[in-house]
C-alpha positions in Angstrom: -1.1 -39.5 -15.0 -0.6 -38.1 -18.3 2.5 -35.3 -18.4 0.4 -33.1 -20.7 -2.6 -33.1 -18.0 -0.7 -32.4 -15.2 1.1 -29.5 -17.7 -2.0 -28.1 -18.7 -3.8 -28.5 -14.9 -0.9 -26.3 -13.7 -1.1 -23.5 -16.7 -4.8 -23.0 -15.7 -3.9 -22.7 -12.6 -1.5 -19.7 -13.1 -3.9 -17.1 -13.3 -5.9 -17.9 -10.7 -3.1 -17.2 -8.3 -2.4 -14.0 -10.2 -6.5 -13.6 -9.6 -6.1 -14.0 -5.8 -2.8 -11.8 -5.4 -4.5 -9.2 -7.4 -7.5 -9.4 -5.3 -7.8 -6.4 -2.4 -9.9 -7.8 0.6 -12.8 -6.3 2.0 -14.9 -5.7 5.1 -16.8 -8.4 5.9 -19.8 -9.7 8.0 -19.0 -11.3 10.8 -15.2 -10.5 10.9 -14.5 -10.9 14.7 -17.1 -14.4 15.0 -13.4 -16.2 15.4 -10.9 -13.7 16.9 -13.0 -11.9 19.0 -16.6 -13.5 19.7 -18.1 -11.1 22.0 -17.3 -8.0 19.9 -20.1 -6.3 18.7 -22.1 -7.2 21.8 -19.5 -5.6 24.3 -20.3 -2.2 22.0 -23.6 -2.5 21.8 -23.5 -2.8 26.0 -21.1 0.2 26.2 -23.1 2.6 23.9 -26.3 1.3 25.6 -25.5 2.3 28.8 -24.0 5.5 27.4 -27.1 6.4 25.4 -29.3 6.1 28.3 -27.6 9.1 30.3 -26.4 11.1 27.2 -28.4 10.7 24.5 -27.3 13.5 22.2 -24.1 11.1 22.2 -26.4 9.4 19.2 -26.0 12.3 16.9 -22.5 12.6 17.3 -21.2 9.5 17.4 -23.1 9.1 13.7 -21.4 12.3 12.8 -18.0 10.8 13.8 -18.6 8.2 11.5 -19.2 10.4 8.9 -16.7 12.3 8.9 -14.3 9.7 9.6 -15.3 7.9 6.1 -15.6 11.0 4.2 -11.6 11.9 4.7 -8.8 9.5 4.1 -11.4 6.8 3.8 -13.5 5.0 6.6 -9.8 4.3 8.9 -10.3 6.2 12.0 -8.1 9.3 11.1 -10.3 11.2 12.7 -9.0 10.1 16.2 -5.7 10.6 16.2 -3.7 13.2 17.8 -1.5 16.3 16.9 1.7 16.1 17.4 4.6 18.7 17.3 5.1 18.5 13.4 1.4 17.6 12.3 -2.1 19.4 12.9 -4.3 16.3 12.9 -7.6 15.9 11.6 -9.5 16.8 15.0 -7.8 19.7 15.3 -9.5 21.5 11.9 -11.3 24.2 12.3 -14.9 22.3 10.6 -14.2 19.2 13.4 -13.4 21.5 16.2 -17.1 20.7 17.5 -16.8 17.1 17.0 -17.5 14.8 20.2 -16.9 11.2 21.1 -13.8 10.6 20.9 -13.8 9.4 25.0 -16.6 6.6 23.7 -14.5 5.2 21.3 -11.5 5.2 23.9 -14.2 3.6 26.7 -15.0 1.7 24.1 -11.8 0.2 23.2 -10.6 -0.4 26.7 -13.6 -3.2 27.1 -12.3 -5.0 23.9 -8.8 -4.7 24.8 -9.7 -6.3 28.0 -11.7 -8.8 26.1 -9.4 -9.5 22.9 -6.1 -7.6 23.0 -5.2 -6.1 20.1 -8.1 -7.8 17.7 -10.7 -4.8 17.0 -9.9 -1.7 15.3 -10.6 1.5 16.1 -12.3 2.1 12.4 -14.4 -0.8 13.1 -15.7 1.2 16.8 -16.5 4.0 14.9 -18.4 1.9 12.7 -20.4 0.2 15.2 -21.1 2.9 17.7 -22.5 4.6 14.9 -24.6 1.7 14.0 -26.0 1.7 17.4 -26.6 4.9 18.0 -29.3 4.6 15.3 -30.7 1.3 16.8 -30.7 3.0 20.1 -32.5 5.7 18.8 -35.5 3.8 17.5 -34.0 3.2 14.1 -33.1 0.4 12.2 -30.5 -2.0 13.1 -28.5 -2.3 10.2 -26.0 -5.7 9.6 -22.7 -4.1 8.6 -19.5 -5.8 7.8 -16.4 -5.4 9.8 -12.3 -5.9 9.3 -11.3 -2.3 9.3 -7.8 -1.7 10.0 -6.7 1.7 11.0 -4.9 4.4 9.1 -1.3 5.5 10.6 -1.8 9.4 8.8 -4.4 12.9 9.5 -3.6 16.2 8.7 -6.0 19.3 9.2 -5.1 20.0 5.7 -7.2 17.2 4.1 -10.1 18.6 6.1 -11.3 21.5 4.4 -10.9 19.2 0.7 -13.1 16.6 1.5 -15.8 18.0 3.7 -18.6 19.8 2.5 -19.2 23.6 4.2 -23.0 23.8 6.1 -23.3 26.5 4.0 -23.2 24.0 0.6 -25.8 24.3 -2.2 -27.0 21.5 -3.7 -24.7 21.8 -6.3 -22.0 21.4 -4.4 -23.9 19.3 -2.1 -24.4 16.7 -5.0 -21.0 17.0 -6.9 -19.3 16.1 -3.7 -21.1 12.9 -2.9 -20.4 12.1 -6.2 -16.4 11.9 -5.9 -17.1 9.0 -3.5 -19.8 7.4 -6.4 -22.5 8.4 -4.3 -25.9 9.1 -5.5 -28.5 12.7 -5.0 -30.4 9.7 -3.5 -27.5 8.9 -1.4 -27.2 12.7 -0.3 -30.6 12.8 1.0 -31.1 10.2 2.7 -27.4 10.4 4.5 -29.0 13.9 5.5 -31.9 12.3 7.0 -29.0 11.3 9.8 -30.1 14.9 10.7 -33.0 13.5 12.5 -31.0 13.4 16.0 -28.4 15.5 17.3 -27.7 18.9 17.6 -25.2 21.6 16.2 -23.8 24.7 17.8 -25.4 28.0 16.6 -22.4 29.5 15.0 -22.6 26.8 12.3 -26.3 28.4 11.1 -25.8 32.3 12.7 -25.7 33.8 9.4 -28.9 32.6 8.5 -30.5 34.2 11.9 -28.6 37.5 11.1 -26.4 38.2 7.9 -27.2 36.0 5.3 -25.4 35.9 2.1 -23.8 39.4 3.7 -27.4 40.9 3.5 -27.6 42.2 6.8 -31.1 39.7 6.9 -32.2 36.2 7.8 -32.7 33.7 5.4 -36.4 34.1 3.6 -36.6 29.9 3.8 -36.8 30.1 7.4 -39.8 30.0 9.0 -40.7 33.2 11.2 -41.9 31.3 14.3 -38.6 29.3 13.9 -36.6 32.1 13.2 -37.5 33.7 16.4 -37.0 30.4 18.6 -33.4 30.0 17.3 -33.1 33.9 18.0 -33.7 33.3 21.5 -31.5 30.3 21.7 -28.0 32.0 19.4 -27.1 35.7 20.0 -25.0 36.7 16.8 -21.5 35.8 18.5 -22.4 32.6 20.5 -19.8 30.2 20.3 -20.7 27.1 22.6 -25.0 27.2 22.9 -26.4 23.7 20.8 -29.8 23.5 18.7 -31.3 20.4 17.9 -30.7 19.2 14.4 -34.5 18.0 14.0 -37.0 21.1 15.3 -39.5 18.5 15.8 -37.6 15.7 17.5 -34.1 15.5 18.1 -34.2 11.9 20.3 -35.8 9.7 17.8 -34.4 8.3 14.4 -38.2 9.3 12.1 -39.4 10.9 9.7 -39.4 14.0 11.6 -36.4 15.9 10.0 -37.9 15.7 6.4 -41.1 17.3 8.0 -39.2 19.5 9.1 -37.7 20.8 5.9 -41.5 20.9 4.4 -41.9 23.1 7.1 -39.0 25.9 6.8 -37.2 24.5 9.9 -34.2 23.3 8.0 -31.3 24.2 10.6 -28.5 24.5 8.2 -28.1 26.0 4.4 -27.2 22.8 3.4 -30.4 20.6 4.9 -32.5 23.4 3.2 -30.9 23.1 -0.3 -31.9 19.5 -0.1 -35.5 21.7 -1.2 -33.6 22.7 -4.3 -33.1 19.8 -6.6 -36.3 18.1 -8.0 -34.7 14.5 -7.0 -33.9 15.4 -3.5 -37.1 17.4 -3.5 -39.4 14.4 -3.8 -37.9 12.1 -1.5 -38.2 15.1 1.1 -41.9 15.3 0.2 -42.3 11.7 -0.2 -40.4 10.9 3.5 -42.7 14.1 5.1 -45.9 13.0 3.7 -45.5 9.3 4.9 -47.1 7.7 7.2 -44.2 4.6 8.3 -40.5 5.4 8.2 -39.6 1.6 6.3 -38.8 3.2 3.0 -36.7 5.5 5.2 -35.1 2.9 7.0 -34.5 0.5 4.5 -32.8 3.2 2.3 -30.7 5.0 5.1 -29.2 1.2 5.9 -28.4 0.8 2.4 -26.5 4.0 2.0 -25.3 3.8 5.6 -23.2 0.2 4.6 -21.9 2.0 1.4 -20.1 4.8 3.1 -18.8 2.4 5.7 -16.8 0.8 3.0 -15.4 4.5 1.4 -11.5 3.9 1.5 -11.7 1.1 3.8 -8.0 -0.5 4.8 -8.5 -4.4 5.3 -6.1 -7.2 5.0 -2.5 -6.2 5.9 -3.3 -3.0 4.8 -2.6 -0.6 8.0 -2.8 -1.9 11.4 -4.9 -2.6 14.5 -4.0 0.4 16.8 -3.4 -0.3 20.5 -4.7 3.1 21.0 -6.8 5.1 19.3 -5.6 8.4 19.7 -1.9 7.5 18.7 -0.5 5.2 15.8 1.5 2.0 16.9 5.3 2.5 17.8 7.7 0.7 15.6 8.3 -2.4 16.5 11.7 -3.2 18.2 14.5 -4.8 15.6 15.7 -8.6 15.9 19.0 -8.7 17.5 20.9 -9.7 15.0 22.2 -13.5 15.0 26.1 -14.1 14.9 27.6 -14.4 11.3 28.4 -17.7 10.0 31.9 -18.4 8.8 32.6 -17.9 5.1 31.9 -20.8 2.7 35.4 -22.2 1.1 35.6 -20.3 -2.5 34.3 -22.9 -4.7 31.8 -20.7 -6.7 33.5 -21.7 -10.0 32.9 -25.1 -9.4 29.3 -24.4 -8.2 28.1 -22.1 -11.2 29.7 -24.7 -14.0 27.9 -27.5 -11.7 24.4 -25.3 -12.4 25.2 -24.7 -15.8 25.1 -28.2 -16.9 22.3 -29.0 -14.9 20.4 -26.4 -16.5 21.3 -27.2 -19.7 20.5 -31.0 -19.3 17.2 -29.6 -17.7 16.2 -27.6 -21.0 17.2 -30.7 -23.3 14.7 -33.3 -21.3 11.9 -30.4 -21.2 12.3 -29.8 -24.9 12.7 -34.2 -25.6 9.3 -34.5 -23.0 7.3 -31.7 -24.9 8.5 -33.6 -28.3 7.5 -36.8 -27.5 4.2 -36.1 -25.9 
């Protein structure tokens, strides 16, 4: 074969290894169809069987997901524990009413059992998400796997990259868009509202001191106003509302009719009134008579925000358990020395110096000739 050929095969070569090196990988579909077969079936079992005796485990579990994604990326920070120098992420004060975290550990003891070590805990976040909407009557939306899971959470990071209930749209919309996410995005991630419920101090100031008035909120609706009275005293701490005043089982349209309505639970579902784009897809969603638009649009920005600071590759790790990050690895022992070479690196770096040399006097004579 002709030198300059095999020269010029191997110098276009060169950057397609720098290509691949460069290249970060990404969750995929069908991620576990080798390592771990049975996978996504063995979660959509478990979360079946859960759904059918606690329901409101839909809401949550999507919720988990959420705000999983939303800080430190989609790693499953958001499970881990505190420990005696770190507040974890759990233990902030905005996640103190989040639940699920004994799914995802039921969860992962079944794949364990199954494929040891294979399945993340970011990826069981993912899917019992997922399900919870199929379960729900929603759509069943294809999403890609591979997570690997975070070894970091702090409390601190809380606060910074969650959004208060008490957002405007304003704030509502600049946040989503730190994570390139669209007003679209925003309200149709906030149509995730349609099951679940929330505990009544998240809302109480709108039943009783809103904006420090001393008043409820004029965009509640009286007759709603007065249910959620009956169900929150001022100071209640532990009662839950549904999210959805029409129907807090089903993944429909029923949260957007409920906004048309004036029986937005939180400030920040009834800001999603205040912006013209949000607005019409409200109106749009309220008015219509089959949730496909809906559906197809919730899948679309569901699989985006699974992949917000995803780890894949040999990025992170697979956790053995979810709660705590793996222990280090115990050292080699270390082998026995060898005996030192005889001292001949004179000899050795006068030997490479003329082989060098002879080297770059045959490339240069080769690159002449041809």
């Amino acid at each position: 074969m002709d030198s300059k050929i095999i020269i010029a095969a191997f110098l276009s070569f060169v950057p397609v290894l720098l290509l691949l090196g460069a290249t970060e990988a990404h969750v995929e579909y069908g991620a576990y169809n080798i390592s771990c077969p049975n996978a996504e079936a063995i979660v959509f079992q478990e979360m079946t069987q859960l759904l059918a005796t606690s329901p409101d485990l839909a809401g949550s579990l999507l919720r988990l997901h959420y705000v999983d994604c939303f800080v430190r990326g989609c790693e499953a920070s958001i499970l881990l524990n505190s420990t005696a120098g770190n507040t974890a992420e759990k233990d902030a004060d905005m996640n103190k009413d989040v639940r699920g975290y004994d799914v995802i550990d039921r969860i992962k003891t079944k794949l364990e059992e199954a494929c040891p070590g294979i399945v993340s805990c970011a990826d069981i976040i993912a899917l019992a998400a997922r399900d919870s909407i199929r379960l729900s009557n929603g759509p069943n939306i294809p999403i890609g796997t591979g997570r690997r899971d975070g070894n970091g959470s702090s409390a601190a990071d809380v606060p910074l990259n969650l959004p208060s209930a008490n957002a405007s749209i304003a704030q509502l919309i600049s946040f989503f868009a730190k994570y390139n996410l669209t007003a679209k995005d925003l309200v149709v991630l906030s149509g995730a509202h349609t099951i679940g419920k929330a505990h009544c101090y998240s809302f109480s100031d709108r039943l009783y001191n809103y904006n420090g008035s001393g008043n409820s909120d004029p965009r509640l609706d009286a007759s709603y106003k007065t249910l959620l009275s009956q169900e929150c005293s001022p100071n209640d701490m532990t009662s839950l509302v549904p999210l959805d005043a029409n129907n807090a089982t089903a993944f429909d349209l029923g949260y957007y009719s409920g906004l048309t309505q004036m029986k937005g639970l939180l400030t920040s579902d009834a800001a999603l009134l205040d912006d013209a784009s949000t607005n019409s897809y409200v109106l749009r969603q309220a008015n219509s008579t089959s949730p496909n638009e809906f559906f197809a649009d919730f899948a679309t920005s569901f699989m985006i925000m699974g992949k917000i600071g995803a780890l894949t590759h040999s990025k992170g790790e697979i956790r053995r358990q979810c709660s705590a990050i793996n222990p280090p690895s115990p050292s080699p022992s270390p082998s026995p020395s060898p005996p030192p070479p005889p001292n001949n690196s004179a000899e050795k770096k006068n030997a490479f110096s003329s082989f060098f040399s002879v080297g770059v006097v045959l490339s240069y004579l080769l690159l002449q000739y041809y």
